[in-house]
Backbone as CSV, one residue per row, in Angstrom:
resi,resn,N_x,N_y,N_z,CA_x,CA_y,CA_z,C_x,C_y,C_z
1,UNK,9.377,14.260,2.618,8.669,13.089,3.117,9.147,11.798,2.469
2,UNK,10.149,12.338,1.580,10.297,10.985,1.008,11.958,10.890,0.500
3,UNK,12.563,10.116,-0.009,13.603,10.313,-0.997,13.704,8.887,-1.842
4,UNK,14.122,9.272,-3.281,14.597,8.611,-4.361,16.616,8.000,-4.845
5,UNK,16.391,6.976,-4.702,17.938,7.102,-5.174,17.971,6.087,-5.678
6,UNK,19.046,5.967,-6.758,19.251,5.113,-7.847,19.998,3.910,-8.136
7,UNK,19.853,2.716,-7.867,20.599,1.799,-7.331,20.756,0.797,-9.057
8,UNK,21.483,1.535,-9.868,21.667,1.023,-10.594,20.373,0.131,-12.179
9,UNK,19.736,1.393,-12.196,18.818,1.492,-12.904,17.537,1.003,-11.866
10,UNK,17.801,0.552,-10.888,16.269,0.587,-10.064,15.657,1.331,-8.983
11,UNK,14.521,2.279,-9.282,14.736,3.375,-7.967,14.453,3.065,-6.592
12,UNK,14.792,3.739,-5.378,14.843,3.213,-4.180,13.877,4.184,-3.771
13,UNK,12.351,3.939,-3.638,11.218,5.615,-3.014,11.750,4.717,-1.946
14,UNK,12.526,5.590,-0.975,11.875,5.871,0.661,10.931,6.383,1.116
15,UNK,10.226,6.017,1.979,9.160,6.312,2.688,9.588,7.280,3.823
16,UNK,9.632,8.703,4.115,9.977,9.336,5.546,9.445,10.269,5.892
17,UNK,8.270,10.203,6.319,7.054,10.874,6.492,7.467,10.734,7.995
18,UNK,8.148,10.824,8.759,8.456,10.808,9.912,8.686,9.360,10.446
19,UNK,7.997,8.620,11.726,8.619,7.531,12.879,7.121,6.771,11.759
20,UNK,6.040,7.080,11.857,5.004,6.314,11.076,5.054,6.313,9.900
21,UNK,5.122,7.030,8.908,5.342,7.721,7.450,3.413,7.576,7.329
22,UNK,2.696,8.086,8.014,1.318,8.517,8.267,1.062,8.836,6.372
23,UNK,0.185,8.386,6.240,-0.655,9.026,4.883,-1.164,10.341,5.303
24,UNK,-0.600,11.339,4.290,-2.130,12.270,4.164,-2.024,12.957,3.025
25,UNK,-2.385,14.115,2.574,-2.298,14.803,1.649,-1.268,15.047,0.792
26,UNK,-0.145,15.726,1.245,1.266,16.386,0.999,2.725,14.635,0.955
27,UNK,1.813,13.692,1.682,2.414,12.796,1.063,2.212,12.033,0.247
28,UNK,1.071,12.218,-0.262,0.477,11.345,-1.369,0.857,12.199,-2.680
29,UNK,0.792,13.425,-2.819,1.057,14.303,-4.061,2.818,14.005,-4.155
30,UNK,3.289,13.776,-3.213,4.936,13.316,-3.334,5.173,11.893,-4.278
31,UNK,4.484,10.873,-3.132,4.744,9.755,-4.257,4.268,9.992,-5.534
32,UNK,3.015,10.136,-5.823,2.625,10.715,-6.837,3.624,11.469,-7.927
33,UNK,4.259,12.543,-7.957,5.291,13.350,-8.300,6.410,12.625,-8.208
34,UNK,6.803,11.664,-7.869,8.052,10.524,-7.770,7.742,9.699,-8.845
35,UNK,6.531,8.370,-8.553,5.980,7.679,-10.012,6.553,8.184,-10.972
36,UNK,6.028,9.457,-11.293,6.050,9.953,-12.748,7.548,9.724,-13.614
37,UNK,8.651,10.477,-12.180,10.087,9.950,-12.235,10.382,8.753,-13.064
38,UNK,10.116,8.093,-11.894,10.341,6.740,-11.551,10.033,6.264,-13.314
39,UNK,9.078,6.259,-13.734,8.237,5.566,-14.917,8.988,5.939,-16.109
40,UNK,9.519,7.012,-16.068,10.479,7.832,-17.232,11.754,7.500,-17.481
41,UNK,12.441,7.638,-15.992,13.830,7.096,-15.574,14.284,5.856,-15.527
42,UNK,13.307,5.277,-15.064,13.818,3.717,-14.132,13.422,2.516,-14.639
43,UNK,14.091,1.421,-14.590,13.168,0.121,-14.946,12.549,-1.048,-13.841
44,UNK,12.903,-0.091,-12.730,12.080,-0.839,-11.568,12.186,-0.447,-10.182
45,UNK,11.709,-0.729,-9.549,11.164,0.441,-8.443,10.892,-0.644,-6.963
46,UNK,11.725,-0.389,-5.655,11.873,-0.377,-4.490,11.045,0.568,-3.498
47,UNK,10.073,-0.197,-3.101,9.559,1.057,-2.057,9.510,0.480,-0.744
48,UNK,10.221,1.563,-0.205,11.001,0.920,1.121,10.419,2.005,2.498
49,UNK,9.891,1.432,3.263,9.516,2.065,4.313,10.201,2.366,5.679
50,UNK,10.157,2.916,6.760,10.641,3.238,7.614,11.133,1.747,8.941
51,UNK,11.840,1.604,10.016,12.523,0.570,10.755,11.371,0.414,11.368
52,UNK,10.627,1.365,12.043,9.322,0.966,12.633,8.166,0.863,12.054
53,UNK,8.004,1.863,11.192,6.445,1.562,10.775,6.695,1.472,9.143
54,UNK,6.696,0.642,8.262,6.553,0.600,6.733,5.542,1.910,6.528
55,UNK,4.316,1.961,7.070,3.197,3.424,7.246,2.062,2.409,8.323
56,UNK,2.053,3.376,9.302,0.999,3.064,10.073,-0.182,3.383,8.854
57,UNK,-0.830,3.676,8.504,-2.004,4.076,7.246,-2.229,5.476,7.241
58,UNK,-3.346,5.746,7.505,-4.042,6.954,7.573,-3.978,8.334,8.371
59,UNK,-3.697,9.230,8.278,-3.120,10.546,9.407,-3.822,10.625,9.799
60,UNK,-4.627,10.216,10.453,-5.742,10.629,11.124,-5.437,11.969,12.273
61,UNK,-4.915,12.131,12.805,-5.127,13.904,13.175,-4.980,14.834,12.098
62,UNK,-4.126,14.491,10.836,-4.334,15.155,10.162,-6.079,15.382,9.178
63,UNK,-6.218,13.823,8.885,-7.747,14.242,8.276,-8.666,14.543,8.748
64,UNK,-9.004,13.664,10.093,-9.808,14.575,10.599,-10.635,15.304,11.023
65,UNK,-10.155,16.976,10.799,-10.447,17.589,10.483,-11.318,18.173,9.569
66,UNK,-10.808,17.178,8.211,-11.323,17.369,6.618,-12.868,17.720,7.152
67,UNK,-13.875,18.371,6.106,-15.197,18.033,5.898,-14.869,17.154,4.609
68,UNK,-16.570,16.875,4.591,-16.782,15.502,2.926,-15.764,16.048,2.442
69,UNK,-15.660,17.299,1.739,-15.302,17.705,-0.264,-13.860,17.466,0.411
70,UNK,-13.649,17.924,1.118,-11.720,17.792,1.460,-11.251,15.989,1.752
71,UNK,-12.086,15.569,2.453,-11.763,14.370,2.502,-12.015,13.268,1.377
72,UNK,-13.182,13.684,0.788,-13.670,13.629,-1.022,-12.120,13.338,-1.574
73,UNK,-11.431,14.416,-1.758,-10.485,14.770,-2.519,-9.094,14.274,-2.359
74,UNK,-8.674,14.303,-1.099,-8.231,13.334,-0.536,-7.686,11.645,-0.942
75,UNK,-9.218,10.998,-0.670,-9.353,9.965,-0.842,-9.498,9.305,-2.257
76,UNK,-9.744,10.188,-2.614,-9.799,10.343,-4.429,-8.190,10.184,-5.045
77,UNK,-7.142,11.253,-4.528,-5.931,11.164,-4.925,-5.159,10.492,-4.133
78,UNK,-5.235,9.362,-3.037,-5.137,8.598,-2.795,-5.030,7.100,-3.470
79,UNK,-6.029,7.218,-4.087,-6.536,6.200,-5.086,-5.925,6.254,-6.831
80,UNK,-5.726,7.154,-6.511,-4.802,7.664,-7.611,-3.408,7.485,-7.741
81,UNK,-3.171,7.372,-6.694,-2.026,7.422,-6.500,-0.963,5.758,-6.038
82,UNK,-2.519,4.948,-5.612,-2.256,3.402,-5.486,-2.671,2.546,-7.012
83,UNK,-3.360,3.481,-7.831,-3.381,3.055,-9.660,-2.221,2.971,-10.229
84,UNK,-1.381,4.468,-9.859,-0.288,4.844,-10.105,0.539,3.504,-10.247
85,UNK,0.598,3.656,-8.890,1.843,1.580,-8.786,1.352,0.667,-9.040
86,UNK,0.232,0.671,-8.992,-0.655,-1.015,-9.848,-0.374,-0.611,-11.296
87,UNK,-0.095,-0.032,-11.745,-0.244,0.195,-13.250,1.127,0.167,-13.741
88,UNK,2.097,0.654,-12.809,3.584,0.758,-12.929,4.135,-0.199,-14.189
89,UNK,4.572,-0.170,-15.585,4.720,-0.927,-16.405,6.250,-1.424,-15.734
90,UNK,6.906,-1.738,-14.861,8.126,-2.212,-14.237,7.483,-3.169,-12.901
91,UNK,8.624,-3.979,-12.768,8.315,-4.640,-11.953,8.857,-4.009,-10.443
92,UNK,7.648,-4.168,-9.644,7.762,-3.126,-8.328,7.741,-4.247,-6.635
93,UNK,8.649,-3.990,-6.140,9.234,-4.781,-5.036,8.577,-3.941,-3.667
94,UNK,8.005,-4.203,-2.473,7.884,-3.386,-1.224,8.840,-4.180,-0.435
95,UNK,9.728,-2.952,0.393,10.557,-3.924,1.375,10.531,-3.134,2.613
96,UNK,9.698,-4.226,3.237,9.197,-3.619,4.507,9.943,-4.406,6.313
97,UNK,9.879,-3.238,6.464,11.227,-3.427,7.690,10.096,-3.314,8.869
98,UNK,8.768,-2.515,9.085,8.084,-2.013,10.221,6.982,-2.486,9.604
99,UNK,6.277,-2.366,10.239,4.703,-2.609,11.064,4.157,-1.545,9.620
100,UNK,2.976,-2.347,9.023,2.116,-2.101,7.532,1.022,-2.200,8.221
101,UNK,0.155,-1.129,8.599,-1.068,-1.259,8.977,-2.133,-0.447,8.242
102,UNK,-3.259,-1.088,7.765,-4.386,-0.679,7.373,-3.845,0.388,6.054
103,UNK,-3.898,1.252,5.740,-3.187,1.714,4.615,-2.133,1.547,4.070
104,UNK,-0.992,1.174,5.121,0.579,0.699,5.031,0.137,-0.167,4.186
105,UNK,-0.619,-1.368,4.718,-0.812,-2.927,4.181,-1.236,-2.216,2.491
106,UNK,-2.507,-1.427,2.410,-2.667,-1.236,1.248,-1.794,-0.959,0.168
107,UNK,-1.085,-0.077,0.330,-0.056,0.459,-0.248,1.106,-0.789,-0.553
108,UNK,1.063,-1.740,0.624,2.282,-2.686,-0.078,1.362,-3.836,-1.092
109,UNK,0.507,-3.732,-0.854,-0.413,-4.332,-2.179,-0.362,-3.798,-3.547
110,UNK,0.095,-2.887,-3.519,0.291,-2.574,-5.011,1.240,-3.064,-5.414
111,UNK,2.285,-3.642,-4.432,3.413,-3.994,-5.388,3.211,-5.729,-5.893
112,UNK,4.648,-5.795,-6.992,4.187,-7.279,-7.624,4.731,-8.581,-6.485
113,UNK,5.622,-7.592,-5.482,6.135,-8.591,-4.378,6.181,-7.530,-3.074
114,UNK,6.133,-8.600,-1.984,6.087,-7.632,-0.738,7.336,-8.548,0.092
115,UNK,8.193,-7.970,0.259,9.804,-8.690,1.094,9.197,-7.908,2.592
116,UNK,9.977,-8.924,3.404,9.542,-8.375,4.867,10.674,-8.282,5.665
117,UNK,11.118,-7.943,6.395,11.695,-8.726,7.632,11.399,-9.518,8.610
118,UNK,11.967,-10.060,8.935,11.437,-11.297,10.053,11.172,-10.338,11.846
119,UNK,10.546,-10.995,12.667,10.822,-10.177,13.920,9.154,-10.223,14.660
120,UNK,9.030,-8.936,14.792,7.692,-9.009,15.708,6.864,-7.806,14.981
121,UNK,7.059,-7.180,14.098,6.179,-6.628,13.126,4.644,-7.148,12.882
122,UNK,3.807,-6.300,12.495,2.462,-6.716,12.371,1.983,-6.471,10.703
123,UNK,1.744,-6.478,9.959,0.584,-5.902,8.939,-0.621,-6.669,8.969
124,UNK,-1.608,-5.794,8.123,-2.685,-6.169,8.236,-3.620,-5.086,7.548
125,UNK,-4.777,-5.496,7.592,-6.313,-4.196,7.488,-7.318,-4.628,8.606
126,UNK,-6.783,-3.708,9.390,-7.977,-3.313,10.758,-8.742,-3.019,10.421
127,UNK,-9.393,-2.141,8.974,-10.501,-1.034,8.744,-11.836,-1.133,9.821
128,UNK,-12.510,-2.767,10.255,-13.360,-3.062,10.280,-13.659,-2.360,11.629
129,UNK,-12.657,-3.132,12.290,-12.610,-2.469,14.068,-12.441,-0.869,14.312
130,UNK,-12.582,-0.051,13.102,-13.051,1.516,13.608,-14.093,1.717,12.725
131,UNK,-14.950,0.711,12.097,-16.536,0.707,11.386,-15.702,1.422,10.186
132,UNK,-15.222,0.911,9.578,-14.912,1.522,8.403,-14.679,-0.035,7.301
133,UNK,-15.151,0.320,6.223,-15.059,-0.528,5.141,-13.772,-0.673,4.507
134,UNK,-13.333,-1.701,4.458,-11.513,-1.776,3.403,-12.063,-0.700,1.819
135,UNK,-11.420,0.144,1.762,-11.659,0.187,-0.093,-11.884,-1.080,-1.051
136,UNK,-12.806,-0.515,-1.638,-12.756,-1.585,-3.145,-11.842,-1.892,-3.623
137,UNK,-10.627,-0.698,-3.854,-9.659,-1.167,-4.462,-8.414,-2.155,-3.986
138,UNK,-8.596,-1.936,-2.887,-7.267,-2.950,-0.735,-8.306,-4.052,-1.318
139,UNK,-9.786,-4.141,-1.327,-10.427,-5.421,-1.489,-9.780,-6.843,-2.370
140,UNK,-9.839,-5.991,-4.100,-9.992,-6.417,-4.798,-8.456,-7.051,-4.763
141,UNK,-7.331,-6.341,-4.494,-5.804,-6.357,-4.674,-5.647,-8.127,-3.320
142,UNK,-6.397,-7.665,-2.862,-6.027,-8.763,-1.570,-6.714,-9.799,-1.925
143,UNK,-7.770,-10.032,-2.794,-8.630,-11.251,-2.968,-7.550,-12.178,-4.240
144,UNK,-7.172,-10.986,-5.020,-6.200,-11.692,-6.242,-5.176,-12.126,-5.664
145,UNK,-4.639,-11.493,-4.173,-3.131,-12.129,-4.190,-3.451,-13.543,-3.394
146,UNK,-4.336,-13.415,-2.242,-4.192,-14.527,-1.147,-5.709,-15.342,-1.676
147,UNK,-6.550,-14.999,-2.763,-7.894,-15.826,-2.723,-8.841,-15.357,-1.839
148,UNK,-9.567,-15.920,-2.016,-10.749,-15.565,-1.606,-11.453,-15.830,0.029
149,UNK,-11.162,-17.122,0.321,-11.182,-17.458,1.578,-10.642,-16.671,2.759
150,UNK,-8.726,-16.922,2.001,-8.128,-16.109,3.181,-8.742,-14.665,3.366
151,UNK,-8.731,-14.020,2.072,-9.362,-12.506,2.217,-10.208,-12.228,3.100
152,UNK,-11.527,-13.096,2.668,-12.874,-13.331,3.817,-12.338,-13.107,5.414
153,UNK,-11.337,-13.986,5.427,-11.173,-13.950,7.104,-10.505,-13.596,7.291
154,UNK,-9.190,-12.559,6.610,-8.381,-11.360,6.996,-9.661,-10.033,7.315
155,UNK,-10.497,-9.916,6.330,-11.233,-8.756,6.048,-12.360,-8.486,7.010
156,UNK,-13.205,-9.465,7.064,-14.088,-9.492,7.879,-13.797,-9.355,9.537
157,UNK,-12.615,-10.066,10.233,-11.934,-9.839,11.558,-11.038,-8.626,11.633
158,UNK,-10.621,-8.315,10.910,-9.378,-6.964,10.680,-8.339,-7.582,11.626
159,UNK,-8.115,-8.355,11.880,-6.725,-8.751,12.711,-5.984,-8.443,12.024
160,UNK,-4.628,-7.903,12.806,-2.876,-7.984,12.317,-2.356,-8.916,12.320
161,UNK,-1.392,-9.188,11.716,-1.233,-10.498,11.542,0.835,-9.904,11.658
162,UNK,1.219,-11.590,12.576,2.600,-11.339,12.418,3.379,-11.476,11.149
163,UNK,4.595,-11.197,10.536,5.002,-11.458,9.805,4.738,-13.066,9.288
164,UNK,5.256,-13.465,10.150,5.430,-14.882,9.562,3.872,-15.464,9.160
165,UNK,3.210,-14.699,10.405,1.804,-15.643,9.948,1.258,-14.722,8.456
166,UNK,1.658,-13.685,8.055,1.334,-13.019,6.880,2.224,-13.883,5.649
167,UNK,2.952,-14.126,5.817,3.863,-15.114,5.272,3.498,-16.428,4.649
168,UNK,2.645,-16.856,6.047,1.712,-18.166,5.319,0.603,-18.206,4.942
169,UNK,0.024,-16.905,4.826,-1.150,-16.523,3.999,-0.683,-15.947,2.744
170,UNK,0.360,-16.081,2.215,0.638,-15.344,1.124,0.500,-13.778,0.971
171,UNK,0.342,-13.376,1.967,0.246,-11.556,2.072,1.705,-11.454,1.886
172,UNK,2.676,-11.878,2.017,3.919,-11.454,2.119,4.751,-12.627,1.140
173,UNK,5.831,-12.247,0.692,6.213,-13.491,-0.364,7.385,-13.985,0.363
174,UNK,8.178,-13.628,1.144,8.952,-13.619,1.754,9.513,-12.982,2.819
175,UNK,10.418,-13.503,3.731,11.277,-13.030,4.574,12.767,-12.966,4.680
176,UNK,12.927,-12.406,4.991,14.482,-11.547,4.618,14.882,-11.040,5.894
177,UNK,16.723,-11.479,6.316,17.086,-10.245,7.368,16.978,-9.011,7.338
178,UNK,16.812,-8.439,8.226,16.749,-6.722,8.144,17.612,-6.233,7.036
179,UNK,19.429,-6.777,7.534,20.249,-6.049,7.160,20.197,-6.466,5.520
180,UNK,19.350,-7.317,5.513,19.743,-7.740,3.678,18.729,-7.485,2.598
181,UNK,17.178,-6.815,3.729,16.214,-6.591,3.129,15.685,-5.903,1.612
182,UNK,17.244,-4.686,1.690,16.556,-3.673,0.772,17.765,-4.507,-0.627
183,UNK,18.745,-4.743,0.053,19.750,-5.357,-1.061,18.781,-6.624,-1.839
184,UNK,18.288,-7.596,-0.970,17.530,-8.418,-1.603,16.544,-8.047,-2.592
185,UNK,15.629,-7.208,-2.073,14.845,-6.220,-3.149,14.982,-5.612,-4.078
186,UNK,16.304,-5.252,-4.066,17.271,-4.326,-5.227,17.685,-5.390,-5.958
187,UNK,18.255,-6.881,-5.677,18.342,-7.798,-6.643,17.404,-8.290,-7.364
188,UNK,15.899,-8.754,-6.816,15.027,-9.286,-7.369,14.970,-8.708,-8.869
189,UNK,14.198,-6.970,-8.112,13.803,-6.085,-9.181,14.892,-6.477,-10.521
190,UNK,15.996,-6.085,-10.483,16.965,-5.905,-10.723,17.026,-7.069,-11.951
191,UNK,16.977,-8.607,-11.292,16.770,-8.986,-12.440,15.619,-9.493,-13.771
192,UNK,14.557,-9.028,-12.852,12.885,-8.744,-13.792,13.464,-7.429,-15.183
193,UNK,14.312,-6.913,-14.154,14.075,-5.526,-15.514,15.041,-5.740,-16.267
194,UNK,15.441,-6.831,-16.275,16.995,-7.384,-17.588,15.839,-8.087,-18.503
195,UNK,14.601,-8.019,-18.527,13.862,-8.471,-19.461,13.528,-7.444,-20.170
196,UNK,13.317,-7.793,-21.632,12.306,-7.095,-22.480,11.369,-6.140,-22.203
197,UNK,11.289,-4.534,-21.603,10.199,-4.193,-20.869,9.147,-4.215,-21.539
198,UNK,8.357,-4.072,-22.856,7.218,-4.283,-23.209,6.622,-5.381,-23.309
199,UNK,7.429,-6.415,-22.981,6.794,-7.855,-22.591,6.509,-7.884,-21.433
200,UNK,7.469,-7.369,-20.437,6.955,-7.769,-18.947,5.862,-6.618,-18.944
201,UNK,5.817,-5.605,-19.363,4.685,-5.013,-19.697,3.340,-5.448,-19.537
202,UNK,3.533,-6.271,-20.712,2.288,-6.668,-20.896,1.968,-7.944,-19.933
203,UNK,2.913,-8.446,-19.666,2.449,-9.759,-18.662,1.882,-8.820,-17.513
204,UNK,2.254,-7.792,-17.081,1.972,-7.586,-15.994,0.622,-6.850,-15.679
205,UNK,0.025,-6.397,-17.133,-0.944,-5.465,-17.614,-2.249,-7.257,-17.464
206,UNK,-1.304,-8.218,-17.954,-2.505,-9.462,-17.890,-3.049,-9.693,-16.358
207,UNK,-1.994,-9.388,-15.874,-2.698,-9.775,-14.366,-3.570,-8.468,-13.525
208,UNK,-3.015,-7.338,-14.167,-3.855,-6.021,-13.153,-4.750,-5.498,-13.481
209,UNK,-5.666,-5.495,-15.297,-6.430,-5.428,-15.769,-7.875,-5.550,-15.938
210,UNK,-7.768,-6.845,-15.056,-9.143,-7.656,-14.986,-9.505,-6.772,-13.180
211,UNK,-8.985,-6.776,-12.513,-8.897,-6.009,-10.984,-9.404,-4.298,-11.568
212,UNK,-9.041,-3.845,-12.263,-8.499,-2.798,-12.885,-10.200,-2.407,-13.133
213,UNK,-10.960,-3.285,-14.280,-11.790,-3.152,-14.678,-13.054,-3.478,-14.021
214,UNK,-13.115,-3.938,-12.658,-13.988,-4.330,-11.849,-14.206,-2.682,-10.947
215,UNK,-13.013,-2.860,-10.678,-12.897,-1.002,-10.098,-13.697,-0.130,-10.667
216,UNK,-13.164,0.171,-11.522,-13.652,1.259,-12.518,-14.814,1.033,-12.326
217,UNK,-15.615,0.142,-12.828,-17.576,-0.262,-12.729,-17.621,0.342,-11.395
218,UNK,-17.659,-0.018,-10.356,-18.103,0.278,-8.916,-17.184,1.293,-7.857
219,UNK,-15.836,1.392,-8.286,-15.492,2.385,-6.946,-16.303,3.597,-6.890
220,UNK,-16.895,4.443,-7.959,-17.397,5.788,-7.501,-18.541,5.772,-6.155
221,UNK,-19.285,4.687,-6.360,-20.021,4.255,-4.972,-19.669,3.979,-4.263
222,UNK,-18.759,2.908,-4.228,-18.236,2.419,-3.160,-17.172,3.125,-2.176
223,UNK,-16.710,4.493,-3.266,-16.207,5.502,-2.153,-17.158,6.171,-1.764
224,UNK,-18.322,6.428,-2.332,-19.012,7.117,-1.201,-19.341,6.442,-0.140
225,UNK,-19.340,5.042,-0.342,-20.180,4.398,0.955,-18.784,4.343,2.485
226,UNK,-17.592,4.404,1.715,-16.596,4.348,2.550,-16.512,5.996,3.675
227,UNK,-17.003,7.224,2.788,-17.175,8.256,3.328,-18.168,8.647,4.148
228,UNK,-19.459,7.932,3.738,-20.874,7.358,4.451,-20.297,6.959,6.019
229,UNK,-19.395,5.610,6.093,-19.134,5.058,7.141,-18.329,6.574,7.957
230,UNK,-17.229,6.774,6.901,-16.002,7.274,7.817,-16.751,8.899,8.404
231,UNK,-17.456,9.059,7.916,-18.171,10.794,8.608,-19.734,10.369,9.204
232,UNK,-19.966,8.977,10.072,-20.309,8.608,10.728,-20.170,9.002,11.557
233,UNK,-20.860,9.231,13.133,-20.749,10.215,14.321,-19.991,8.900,15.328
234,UNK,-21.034,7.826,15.280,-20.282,6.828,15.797,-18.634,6.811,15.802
235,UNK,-18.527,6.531,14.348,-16.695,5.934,13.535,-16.213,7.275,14.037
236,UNK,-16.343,8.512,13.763,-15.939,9.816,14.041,-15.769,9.457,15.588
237,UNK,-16.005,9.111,16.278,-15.520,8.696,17.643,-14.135,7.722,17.554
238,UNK,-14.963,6.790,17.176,-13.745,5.691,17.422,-12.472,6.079,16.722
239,UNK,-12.816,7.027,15.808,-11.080,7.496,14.875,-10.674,8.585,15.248
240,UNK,-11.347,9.557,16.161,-10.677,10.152,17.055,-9.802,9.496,18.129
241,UNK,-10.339,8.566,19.033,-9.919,7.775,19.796,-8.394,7.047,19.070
242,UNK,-8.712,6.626,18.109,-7.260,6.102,17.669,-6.135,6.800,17.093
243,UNK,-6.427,8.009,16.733,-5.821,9.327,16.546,-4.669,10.117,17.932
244,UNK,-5.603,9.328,19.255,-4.619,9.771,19.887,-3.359,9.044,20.093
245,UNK,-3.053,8.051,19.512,-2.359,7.037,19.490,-0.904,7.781,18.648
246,UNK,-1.171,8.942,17.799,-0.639,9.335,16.747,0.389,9.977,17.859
């Protein structure tokens, strides 16, 4: 679902979970099992998603299915697994070529920069429009990067947003040609990690910490209330319905 390669001390995670690179289980224990790599080996880290979809979000034919404890668990190492790259002591680049939706988007929030391509691509967090709540943790990551306002009215409407207009909300730091996307990304990183790593360390520990520690107080509720919504009979409709889309 995935592959790693080494572009000169900075690693390259591909994303290839297929045409979407869909979240679910067996790909989350991958990145997961990559990090660890990555954190040992590398001094900075590229995560690069697929031509069409960076990750549509959530598998939904695959989850599902889940009852609570499976989807519990799930969503749990999920979250674990987006700490993972917020915590990443290297500086971490997303270079996204496709369409970041609703989990996609989350996932490129962990990084310290999000490169795009230019074109007709969308990201965003829909959560709202299938009655589902953004996570605490997509919350908190999106209020620090774009403020508070924009957040409000990304979050509350769930619109996608085009590149460019993600661009001028600060969801995205830049735009980049396709063909120069991942090279550009591979330079940035590239020259963050010619620094001192226990300094950028710690600079980077100053900014994710305070996010970090707001979490911790409140996600154990606030995932239940997200599981509350999502095993809703209502939402259980509407995410079937968008499931067939898969």
């Amino acid at each position: 679902m995935l592959t790693l390669e080494s572009r000169d001390k900075v690693a390259v995670l591909r994303l290839e979970n297929g045409v979407t690179n869909a979240i679910n289980p067996e790909f989350v224990r991958q990145i997961t099992q990559a990090l660890a790599e990555v954190r040992e080996q590398y001094q900075g880290l590229v995560l690069s998603g697929g031509a069409k979809f960076f990750s549509i979000g959530f598998d939904l034919p695959a989850l599902l299915p889940l009852d609570r404890p499976g989807m519990t668990r799930f969503f749990e190492e999920f979250e674990h697994m987006l700490l993972d790259l917020l915590r990443l002591p290297l500086p971490v680049a997303c270079a996204i070529t496709g369409h970041a939706i609703a989990g996609g988007t989350i996932l490129a929030l962990t990084g310290d920069f999000r490169f795009a391509a230019g074109g007709n691509k969308m990201v965003g967090l829909n959560e709202i429009r299938l009655g589902l709540p953004v996570p605490l943790l997509a919350d908190l990551m999106l209020r620090q990067l774009v403020g508070d306002r924009a957040a409000t009215t990304l979050l509350y409407g769930g619109e996608l947003l085009t590149v460019s207009a993600a661009e001028e909300t600060g969801l995205l730091d830049k735009l980049v040609p396709e063909a120069e996307l991942e090279d550009y990304s591979v330079k940035k990183i590239a020259e963050l990690a010619l620094f001192f790593r226990p300094a950028f360390a710690e600079i980077k520990a100053n900014r994710v910490e305070p996010l970090l520690h707001r979490h911790h107080q409140y996600h154990q509720a606030k995932n239940q209330s997200f599981l509350d919504c999502w095993f809703n009979p209502a939402v259980q409709e509407w995410l079937s319905d968008a499931a067939k889309k898969f």
